[in-house]
RODO-2510 file (C-alpha; in nm, 4 decimals, decimal comma):
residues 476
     n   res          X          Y          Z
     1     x    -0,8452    -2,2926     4,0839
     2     x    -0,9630    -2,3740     4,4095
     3     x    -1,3151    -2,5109     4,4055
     4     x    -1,5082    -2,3871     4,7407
     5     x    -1,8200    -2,3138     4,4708
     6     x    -1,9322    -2,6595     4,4309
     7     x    -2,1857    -2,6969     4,6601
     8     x    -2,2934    -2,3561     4,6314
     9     x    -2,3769    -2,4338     4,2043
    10     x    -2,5989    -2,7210     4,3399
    11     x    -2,9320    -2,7476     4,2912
    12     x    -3,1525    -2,9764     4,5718
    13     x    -3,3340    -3,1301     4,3455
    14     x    -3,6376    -3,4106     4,4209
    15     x    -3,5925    -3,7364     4,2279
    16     x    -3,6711    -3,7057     3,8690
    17     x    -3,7527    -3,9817     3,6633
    18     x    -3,5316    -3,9580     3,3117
    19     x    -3,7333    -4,0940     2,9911
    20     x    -3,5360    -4,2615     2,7581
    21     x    -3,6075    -4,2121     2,3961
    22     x    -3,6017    -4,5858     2,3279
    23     x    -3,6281    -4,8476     2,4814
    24     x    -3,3283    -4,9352     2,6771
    25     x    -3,3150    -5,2868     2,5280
    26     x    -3,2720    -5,2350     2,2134
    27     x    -3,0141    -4,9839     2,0363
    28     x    -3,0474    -4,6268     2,0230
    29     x    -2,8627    -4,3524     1,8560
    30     x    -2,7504    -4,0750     2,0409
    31     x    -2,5183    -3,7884     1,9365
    32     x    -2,2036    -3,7963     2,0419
    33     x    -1,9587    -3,4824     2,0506
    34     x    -1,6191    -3,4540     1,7735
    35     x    -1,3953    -3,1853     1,7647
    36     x    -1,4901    -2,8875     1,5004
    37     x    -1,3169    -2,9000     1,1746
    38     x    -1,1053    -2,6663     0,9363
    39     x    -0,9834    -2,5019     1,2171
    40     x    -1,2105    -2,3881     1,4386
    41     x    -1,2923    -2,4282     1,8043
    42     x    -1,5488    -2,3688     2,0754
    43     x    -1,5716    -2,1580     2,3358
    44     x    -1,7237    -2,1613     2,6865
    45     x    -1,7877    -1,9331     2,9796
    46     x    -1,8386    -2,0600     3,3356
    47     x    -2,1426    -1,8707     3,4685
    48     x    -2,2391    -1,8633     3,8037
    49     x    -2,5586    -2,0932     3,8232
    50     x    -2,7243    -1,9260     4,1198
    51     x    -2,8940    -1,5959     4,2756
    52     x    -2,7385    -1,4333     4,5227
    53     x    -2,8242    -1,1348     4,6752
    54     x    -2,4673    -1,0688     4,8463
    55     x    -2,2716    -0,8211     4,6831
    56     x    -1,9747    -0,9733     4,8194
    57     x    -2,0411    -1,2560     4,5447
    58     x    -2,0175    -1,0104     4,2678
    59     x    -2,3283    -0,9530     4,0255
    60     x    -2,6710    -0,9404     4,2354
    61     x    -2,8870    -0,9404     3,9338
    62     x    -3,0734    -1,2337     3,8593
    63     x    -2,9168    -1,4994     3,5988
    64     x    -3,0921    -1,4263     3,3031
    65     x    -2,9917    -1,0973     3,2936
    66     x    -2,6152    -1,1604     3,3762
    67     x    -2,6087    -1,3737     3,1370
    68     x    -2,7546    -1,1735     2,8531
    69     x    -2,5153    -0,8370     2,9723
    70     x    -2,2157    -1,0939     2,9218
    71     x    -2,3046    -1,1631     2,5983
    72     x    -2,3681    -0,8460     2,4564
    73     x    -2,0757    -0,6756     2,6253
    74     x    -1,8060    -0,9585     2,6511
    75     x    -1,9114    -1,1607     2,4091
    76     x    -2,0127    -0,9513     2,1027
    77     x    -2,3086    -1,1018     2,0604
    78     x    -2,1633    -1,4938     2,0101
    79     x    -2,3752    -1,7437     2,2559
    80     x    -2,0780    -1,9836     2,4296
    81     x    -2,1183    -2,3290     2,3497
    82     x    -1,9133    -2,4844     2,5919
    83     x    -2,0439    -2,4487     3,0184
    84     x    -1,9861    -2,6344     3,3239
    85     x    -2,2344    -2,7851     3,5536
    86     x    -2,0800    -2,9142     3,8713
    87     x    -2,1935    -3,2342     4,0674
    88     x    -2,0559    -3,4106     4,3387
    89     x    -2,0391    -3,7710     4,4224
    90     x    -2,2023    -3,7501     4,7799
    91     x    -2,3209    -3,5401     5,0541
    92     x    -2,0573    -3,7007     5,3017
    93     x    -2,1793    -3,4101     5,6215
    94     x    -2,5824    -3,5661     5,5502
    95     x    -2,6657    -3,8473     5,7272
    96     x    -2,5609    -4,1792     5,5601
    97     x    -2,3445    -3,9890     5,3386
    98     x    -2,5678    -4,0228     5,0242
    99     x    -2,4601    -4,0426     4,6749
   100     x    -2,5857    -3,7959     4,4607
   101     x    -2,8038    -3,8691     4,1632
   102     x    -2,7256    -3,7298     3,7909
   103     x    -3,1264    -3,6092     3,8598
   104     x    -3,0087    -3,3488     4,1292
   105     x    -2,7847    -3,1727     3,8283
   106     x    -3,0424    -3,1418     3,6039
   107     x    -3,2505    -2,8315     3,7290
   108     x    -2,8621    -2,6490     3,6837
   109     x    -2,7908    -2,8185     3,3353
   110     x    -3,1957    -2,6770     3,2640
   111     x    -3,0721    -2,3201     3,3582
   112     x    -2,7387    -2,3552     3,1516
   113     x    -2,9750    -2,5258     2,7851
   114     x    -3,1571    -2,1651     2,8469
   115     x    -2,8728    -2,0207     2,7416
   116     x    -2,7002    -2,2598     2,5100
   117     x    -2,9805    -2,4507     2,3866
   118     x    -2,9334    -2,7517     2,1914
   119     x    -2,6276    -2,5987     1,9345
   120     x    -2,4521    -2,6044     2,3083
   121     x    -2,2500    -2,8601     2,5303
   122     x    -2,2724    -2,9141     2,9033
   123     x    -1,9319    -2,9921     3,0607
   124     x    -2,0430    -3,2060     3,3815
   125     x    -1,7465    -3,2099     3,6214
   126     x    -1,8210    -3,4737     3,8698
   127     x    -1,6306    -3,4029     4,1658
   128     x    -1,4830    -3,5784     4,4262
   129     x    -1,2659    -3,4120     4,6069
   130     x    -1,0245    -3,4410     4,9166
   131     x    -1,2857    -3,2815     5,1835
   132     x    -1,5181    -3,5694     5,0820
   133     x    -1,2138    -3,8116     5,1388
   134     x    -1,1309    -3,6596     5,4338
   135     x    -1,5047    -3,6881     5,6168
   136     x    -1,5501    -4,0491     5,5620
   137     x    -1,6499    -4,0155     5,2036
   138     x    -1,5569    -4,1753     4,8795
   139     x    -1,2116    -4,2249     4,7799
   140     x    -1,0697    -4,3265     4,3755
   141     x    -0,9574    -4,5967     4,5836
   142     x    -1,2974    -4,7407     4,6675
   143     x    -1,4539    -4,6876     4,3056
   144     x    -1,1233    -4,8659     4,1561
   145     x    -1,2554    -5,1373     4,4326
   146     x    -1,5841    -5,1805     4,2866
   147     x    -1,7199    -5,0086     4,6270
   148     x    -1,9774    -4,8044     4,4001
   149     x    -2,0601    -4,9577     4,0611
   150     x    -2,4522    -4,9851     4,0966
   151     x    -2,4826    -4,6286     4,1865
   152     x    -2,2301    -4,5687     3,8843
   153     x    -2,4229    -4,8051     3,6259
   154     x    -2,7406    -4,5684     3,7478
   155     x    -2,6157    -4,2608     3,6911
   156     x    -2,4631    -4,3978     3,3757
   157     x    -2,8246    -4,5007     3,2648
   158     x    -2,9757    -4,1610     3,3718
   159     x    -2,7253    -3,9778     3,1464
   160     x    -2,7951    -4,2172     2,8320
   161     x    -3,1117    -4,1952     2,9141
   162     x    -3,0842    -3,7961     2,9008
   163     x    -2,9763    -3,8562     2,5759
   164     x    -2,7801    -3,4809     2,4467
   165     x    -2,4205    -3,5234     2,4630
   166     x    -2,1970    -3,4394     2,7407
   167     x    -1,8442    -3,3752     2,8423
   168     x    -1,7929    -3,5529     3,1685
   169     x    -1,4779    -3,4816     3,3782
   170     x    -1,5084    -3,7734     3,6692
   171     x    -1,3696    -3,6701     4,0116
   172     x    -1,2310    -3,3683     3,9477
   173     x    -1,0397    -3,1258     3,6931
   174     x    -0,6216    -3,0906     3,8597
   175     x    -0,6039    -3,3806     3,9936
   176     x    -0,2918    -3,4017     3,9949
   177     x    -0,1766    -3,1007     4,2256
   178     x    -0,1874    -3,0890     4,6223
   179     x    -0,4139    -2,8566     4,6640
   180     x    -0,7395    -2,9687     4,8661
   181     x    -0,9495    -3,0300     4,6174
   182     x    -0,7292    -3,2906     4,4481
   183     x    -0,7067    -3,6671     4,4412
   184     x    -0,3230    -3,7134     4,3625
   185     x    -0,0659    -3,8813     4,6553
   186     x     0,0444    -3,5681     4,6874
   187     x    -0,2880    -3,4648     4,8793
   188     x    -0,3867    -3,7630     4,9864
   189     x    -0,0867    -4,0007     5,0809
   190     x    -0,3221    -4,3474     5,0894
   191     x    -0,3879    -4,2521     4,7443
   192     x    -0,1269    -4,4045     4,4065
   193     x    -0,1623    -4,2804     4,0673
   194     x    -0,2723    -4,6303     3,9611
   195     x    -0,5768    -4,6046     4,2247
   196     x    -0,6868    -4,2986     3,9757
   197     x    -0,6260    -4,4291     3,6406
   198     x    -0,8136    -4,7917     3,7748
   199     x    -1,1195    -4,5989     3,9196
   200     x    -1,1096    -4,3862     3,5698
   201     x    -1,1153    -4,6975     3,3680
   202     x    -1,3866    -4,8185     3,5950
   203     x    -1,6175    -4,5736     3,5339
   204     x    -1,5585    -4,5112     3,1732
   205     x    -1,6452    -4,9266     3,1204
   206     x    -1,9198    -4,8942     3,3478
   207     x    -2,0876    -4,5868     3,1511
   208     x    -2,0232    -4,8378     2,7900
   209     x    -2,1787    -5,1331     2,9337
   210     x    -2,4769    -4,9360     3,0234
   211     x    -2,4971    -4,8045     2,6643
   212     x    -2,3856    -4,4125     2,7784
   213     x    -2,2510    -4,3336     2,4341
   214     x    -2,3453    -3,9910     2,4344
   215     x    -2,0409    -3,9114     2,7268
   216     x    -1,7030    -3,7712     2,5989
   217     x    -1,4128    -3,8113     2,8906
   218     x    -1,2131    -3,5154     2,9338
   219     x    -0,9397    -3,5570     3,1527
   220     x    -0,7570    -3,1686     3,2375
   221     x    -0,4788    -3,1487     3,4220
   222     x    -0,3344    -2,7984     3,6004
   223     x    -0,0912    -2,6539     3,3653
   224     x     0,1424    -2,5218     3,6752
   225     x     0,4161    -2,7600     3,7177
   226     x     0,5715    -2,8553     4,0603
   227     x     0,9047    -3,0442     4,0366
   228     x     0,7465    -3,2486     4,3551
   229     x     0,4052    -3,3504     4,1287
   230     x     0,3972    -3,7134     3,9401
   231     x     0,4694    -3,6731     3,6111
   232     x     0,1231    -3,6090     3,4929
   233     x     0,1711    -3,9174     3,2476
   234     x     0,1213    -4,1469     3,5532
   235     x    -0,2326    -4,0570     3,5966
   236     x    -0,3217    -4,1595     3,1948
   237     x    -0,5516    -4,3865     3,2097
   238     x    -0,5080    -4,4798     2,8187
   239     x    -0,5984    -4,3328     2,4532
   240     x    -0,9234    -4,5548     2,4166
   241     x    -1,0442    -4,3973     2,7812
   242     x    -0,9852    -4,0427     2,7169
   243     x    -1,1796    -3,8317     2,4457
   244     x    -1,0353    -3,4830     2,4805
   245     x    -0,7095    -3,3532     2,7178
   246     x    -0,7374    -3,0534     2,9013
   247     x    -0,5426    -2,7813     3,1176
   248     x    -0,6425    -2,5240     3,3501
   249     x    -0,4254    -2,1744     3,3092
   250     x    -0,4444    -1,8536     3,4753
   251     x    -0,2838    -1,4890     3,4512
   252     x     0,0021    -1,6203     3,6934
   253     x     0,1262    -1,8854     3,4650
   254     x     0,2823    -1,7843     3,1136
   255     x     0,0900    -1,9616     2,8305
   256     x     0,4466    -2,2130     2,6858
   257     x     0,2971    -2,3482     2,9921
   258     x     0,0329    -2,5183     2,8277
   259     x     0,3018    -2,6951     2,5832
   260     x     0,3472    -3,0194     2,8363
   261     x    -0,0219    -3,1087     2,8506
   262     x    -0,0664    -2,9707     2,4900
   263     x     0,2199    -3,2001     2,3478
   264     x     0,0526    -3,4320     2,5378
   265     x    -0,2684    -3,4310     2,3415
   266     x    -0,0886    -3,4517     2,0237
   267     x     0,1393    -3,7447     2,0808
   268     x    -0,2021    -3,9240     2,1918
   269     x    -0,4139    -3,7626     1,8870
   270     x    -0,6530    -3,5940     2,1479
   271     x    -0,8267    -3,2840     2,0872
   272     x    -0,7195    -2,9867     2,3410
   273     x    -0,9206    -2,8339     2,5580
   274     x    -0,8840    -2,4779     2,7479
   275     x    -1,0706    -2,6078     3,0598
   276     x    -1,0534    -2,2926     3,2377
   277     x    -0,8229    -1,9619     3,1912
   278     x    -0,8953    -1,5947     3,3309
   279     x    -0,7379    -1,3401     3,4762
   280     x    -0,7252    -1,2193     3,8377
   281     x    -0,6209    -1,5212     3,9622
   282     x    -0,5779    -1,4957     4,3663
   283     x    -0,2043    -1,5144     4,3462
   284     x    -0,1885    -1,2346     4,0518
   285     x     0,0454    -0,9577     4,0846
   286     x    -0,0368    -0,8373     3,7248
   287     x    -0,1594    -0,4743     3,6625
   288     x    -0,4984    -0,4678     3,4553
   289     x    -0,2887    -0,3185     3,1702
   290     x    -0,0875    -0,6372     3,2287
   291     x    -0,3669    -0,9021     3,2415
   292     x    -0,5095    -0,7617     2,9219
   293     x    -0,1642    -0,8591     2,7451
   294     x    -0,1570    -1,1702     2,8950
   295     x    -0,5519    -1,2303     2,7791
   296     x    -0,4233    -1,1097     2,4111
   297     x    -0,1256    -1,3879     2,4393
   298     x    -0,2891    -1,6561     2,4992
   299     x    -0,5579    -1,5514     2,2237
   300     x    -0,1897    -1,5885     2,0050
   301     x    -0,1754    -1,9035     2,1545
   302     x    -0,4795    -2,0671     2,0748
   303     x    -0,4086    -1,9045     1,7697
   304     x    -0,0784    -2,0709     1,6847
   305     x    -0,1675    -2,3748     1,8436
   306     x    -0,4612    -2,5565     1,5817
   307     x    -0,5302    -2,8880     1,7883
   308     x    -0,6840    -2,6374     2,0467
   309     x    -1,0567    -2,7117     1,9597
   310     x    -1,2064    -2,5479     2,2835
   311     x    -1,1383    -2,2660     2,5036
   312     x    -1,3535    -2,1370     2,8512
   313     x    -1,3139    -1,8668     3,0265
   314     x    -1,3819    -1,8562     3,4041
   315     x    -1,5851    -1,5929     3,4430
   316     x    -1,6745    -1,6519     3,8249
   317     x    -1,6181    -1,4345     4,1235
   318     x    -1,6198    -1,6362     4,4331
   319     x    -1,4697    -1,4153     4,6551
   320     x    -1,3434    -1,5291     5,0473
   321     x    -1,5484    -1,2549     5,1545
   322     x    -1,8761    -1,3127     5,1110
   323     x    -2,0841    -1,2714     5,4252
   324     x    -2,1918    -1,6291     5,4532
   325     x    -1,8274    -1,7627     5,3925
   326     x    -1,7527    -1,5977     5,7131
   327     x    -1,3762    -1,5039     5,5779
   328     x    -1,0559    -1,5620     5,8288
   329     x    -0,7527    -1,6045     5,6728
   330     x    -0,6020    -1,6935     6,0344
   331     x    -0,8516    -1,9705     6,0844
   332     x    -0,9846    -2,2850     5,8850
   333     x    -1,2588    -2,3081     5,7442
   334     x    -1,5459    -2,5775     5,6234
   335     x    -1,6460    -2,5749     5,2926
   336     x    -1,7849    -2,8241     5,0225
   337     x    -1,7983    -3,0658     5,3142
   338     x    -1,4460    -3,0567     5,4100
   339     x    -1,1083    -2,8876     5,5282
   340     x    -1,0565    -2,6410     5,3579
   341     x    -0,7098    -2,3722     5,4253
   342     x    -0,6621    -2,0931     5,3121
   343     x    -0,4253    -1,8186     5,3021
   344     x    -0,4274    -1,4419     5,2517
   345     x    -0,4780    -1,3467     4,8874
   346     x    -0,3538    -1,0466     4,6703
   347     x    -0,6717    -1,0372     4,4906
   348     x    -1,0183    -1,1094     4,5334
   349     x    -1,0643    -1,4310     4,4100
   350     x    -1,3481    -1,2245     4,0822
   351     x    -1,1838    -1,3343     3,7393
   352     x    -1,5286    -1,1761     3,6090
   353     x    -1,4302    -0,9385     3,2810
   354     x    -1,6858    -0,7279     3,4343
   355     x    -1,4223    -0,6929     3,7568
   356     x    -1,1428    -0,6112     3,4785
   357     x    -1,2808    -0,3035     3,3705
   358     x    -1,4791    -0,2247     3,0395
   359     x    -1,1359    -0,2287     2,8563
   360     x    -1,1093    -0,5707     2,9128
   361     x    -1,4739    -0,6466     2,8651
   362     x    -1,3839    -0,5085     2,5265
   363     x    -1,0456    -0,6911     2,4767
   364     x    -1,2347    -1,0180     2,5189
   365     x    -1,5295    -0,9297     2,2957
   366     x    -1,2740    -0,8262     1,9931
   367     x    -1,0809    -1,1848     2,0411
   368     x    -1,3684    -1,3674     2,0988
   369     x    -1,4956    -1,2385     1,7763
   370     x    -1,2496    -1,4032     1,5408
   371     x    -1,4391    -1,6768     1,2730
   372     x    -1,2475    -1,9143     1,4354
   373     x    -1,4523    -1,9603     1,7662
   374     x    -1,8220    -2,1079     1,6456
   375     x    -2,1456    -2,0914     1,8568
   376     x    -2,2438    -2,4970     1,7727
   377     x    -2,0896    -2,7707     1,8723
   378     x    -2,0349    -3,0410     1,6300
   379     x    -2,1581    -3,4151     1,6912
   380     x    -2,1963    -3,7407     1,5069
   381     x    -2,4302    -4,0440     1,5617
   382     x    -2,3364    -4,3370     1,7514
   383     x    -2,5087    -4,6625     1,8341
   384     x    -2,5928    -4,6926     2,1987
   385     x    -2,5493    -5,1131     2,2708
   386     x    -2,6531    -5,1719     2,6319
   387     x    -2,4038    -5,5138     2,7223
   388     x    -2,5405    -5,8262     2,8083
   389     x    -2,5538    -5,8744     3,1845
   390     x    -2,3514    -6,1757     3,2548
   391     x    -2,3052    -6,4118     3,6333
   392     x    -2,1472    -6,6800     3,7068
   393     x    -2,1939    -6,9536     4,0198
   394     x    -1,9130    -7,0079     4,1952
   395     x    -1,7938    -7,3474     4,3596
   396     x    -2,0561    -7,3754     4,6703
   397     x    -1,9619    -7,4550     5,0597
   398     x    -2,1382    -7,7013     5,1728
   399     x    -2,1620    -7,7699     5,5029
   400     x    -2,4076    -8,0246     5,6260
   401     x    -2,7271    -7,9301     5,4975
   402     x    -2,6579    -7,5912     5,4312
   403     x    -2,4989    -7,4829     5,0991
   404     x    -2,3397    -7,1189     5,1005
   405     x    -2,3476    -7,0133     4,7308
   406     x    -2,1779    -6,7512     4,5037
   407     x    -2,1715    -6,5944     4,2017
   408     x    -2,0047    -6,3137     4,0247
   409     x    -2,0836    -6,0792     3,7436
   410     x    -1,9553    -5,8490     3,4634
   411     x    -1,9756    -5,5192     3,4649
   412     x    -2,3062    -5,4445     3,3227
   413     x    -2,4802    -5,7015     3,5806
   414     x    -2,6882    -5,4992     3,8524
   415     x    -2,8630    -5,7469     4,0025
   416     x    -2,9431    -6,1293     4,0459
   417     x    -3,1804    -6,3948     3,9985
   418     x    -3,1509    -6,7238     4,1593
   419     x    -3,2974    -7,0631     4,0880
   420     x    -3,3381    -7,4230     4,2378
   421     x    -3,4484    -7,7538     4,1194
   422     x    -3,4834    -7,9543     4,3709
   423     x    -3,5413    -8,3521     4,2499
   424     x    -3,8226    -8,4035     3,9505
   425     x    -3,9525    -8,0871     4,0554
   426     x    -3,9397    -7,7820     3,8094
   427     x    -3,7184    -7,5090     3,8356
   428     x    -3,8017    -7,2460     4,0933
   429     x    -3,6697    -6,8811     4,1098
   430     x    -3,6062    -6,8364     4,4771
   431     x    -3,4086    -6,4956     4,4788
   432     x    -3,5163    -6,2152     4,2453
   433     x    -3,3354    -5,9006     4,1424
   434     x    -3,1538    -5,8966     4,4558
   435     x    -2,7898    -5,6819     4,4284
   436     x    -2,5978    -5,9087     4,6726
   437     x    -2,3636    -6,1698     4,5026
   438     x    -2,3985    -6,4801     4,8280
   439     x    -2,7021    -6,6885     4,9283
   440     x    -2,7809    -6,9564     5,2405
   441     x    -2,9790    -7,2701     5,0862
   442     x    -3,0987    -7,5293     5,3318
   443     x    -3,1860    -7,8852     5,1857
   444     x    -3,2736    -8,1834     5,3248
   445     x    -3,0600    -8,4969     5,4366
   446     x    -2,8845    -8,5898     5,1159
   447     x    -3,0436    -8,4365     4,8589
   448     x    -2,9869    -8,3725     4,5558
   449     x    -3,0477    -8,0241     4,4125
   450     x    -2,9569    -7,7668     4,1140
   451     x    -2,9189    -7,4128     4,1002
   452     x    -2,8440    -7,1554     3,8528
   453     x    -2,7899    -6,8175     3,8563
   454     x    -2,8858    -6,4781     3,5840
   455     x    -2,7870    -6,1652     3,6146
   456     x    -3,0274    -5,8586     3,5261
   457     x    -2,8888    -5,5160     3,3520
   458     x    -2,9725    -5,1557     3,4986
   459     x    -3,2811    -5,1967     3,3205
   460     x    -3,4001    -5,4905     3,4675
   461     x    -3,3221    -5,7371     3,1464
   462     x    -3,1805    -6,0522     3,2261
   463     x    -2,9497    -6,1750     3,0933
   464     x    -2,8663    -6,5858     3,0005
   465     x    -2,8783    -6,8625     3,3423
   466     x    -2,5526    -6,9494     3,4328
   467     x    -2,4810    -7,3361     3,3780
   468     x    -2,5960    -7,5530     3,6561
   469     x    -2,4113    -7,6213     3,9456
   470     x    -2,5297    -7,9593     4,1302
   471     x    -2,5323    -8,0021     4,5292
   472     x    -2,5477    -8,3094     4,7569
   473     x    -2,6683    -8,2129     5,1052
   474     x    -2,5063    -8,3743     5,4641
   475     x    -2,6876    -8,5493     5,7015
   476     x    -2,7127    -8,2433     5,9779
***
């Protein structure tokens, strides 16, 4: 579905400083999440995260007490264990085009644990869509590029650091249609399917160097197939970086469907995951009598269909006209910080049950009820190991008196020390903790010096000096 909520889920939040619950150093366990068993599945429901007092958005009433009506009414009485915090990359219309900090999605992921608690799972989908592309912003292209990896490895420490487990989807859920929001050639044409599965792997090495542990990868693809759209294979980015597979479905698709993406996750031994279904999709031409049997067969689905281990409903209205949209279906519009075009819609854009009618509110509640769907996730212990930061010197330049040196890293290396020993004299650090991988050294008319280099982790701990690298300085 089309995805002009982001920014509006956001929370501005100051800085906050994440405590880890050991020290970073050493190894600590964290839980990570595993499918349920026998069975069963979980099941999510995508809230809206803020207040609004526009009707046009839907419910008015504050979120507490949406939240509580959906559960007693839609729900019958089960608390979801599987909801979605969204969180971009940057703010590409702010000056500088900052990159957003895992800190600024914490005051949503608070709001969401009020409901859940700890028996529940926040699904993080970290987006980064076209309209950030498209403004100067961050591309797959540039992560597979290494553009980003200190603000990744930081983020990456301030979710282990967190320490509860999360689902992370990294740049955004249907990637792989043209829509606006997605990151496949097909929307962007400077983009190739290997540009995605690189920056994937990227991230996902980044997140194990730093000792994230406690992150499942869930990669969910849009179930609606276009003959023109990559063969969704292309974008795999391999069994050992994907934890769960996922698909997106609504009331204008038929639920066989789901079988590519579903056969998908079998072949690969991946558990399935409903990312987001619901009815009233903008393109629906279904009656509500109609919507409730397509609701009942994909409950038959999920049903028939035991390697689906998690289902979540959209339960969002984010209709085109609220007030401070400004609706125009004859104009573009700006939204999440980019392009954004839309056409005129048979529906409203409000897959709420509540919009469906009380039948359906009760249709949902009597599926929803079956043993099989559980109110805990389930999650096993794993060692966090933050890597060794590793750097290397590369052959100088020397020129004259002046030696241009350089070093690389791996991927758990943030930043840099540098040392000299110049003659009999001891060793002395010269450049600490600095991020940049080059450095000028003068010296004096031939002679003879030694320098090392160490890299430092995202917690500051060095790692081992590089072996020594000897120069001979020119005359001038």
């Amino acid at each position: 579905m089309p995805r002009p909520r982001l920014l509006l889920l956001l929370a501005v939040a100051a800085a906050v400083v994440i405590a880890p619950a050991q020290a970073a150093s050493g190894a600590a366990q964290l839980q990570r999440l595993v499918p349920q068993p026998d069975g069963r599945a979980n099941f999510g429901f995508t809230f809206r995260l803020y207040d609004s007092s526009d009707p046009a958005w839907g419910d008015t009433r504050p979120f507490d007490e949406r939240i509580a009506d959906s559960i007693q009414h839609e729900l019958g009485g089960k608390t979801p264990t599987f909801l979605t915090v969204w969180s971009p990359w940057q703010e590409p219309e702010q000056p500088g085009k900052p990159l957003v900090p895992f800190s600024a999605a914490l005051p949503d992921i608070a709001k969401v644990r009020s409901v859940v608690g700890d028996q529940g799972l926040i699904h993080l989908e970290w987006t980064l869509s076209l309209s950030s592309q498209g403004n100067g912003g961050l591309t797959v292209k540039d992560i597979r590029d290494g553009a980003v990896d200190a603000y990744i490895r930081a983020y990456a420490r301030d979710v282990r650091n967190y320490g509860k487990p999360l689902l992370i989807t990294p740049f955004v859920a249907e990637f792989n249609g043209t829509w606006w929001w997605a990151v496949s050639p097909g929307a962007n044409p400077g983009l190739t399917t290997d540009d995605f599965v690189e920056a994937w792997r990227r991230v996902v090495d980044i997140f194990r160097a730093v000792g994230a542990d406690n992150v499942s990868w869930a990669w969910v693809v849009n179930s609606y197939p276009q003959p023109s759209d990559e063969p969704v294979i292309a974008y795999w980015p391999g069994d050992d970086y994907v934890d769960w597979v996922g698909a997106d479905i609504y009331d204008v698709s038929p639920p066989h469907w789901l079988d590519g993406p579903y056969g998908l996750a079998v072949a690969h031994h991946k558990p399935f995951w409903i990312g987001e279904f619901g009815i009233r999709h903008e393109f629906s031409v279904l009656t509500p009598t109609q919507q409730q049997g397509w609701l009942a067969s994909m409950f038959g689905y999920f049903e028939s269909h035991t390697d689906v281990k998690a289902i979540s409903y959209f339960n969002y209205c984010y209709r085109p006209g609220a007030v401070h949209v400004k609706w125009d279906p004859a104009r573009t519009i700006y939204l999440d910080n980019g392009q954004v075009n839309y056409e005129p819609n048979v529906n409203d854009l409000d897959s709420r049950l509540l919009a469906g009618g009380p039948d359906t509110q009760a249709l949902f509640a009597r599926l929803i009820s079956s043993p099989r769907y559980v109110s805990a996730i389930s999650t096993e212990p794993v060692d966090s190991h933050v890597e060794a930061a590793t750097a290397e010197l590369l052959p100088p330049l020397l020129h004259g008196r002046t030696a241009t040196l350089g070093w690389t890293g791996n991927l758990a290396a943030d930043t840099y020390d540098l040392s000299v020993k110049r003659g009999s004299r001891p060793w002395r650090t010269i450049t600490s903790r600095v991020a940049v991988l080059s450095y000028r050294l003068r010296g004096a008319a031939r002679e003879r010096a030694r320098v090392r280099v160490r890299a430092r982790n995202v917690d500051g701990d060095p790692g081992q000096w590089s072996p020594a690298r000897t120069l001979v300085f020119g005359l001038r």
